[in-house]
N, C-alpha and C positions, 0 to 999 in steps of 0.2 A: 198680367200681374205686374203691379208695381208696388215700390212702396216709397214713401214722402218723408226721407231724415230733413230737407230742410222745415215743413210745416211744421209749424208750432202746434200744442195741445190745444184740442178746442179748452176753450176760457172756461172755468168752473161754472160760471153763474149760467151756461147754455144746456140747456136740456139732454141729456145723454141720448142715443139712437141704439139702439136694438141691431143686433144682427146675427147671424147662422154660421157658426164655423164646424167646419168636418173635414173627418183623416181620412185620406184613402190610404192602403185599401181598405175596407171593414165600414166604412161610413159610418163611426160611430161621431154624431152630431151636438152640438150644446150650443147655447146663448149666450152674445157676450155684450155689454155695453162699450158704447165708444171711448168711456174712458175706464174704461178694467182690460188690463194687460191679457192675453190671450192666455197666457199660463195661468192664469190665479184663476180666469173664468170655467177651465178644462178643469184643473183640481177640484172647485166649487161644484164640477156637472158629475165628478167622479172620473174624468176620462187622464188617464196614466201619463204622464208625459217627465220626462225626467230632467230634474232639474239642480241647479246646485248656487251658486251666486245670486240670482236673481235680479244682477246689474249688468245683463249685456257685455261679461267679460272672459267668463267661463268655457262658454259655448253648447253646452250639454242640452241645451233644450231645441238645440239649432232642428228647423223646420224649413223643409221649401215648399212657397208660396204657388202653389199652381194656377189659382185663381183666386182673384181682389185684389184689395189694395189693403196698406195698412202704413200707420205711420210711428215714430220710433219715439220715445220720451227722453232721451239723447239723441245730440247731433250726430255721433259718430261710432254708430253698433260696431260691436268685436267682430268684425267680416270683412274676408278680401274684398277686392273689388270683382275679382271670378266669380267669387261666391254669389255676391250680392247680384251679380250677371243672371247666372243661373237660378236665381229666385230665390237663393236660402234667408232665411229670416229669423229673427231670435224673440219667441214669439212671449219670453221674461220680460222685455221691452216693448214691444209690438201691439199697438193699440189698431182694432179695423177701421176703418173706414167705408168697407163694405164686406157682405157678405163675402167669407171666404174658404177656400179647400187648399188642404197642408197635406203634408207626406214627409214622412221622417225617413224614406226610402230613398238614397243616391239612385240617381238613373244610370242603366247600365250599357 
């Protein structure tokens, strides 16, 4: 799992890519284009994810990234650097890059 705060947004005028994002546990699955934020594409699929600011500063949507990659539409997401260690992801900001699987469950 990684994710890319320095890469820039792909460019508007490039073709958006398709990809599969899902929570464990429960797999419930939806579609997200590469440049639709993983929160707006989950609300869009129906799938519940709780949210409040919508600018990466709040934290409430915070997600860890278990597998993909995804990249940030700021330089600098509201996350430690533990955090961001550990794979948590703020998925309000978080555009994929690949096919990816989330968890809103702290490991124990």
């Amino acid at each position: 799992m990684t994710e890319s705060a320095e890469a820039p947004l792909p460019a508007k005028e490039t073709t958006p890519r398709c990809f599969t994002a899902r929570f464990e546990p429960g797999g419930a699955a939806f579609t997200v284009s590469s440049d639709q934020p993983l929160l707006i594409a989950a609300e869009h699929a129906g799938v519940p994810l709780p949210s409040s600011c919508r600018n990466g500063t709040c934290r409430t949507c915070m997600c860890r990234l278990v597998e993909g990659e995804v990249r940030y539409s700021i330089q600098w997401p509201g996350l430690l650097p533990e955090e961001k260690a550990e794979g948590w992801i703020l998925p309000c900001i978080a555009f994929p890059l690949t096919d990816v699987v989330l968890t809103r469950q702290r490991p124990r």
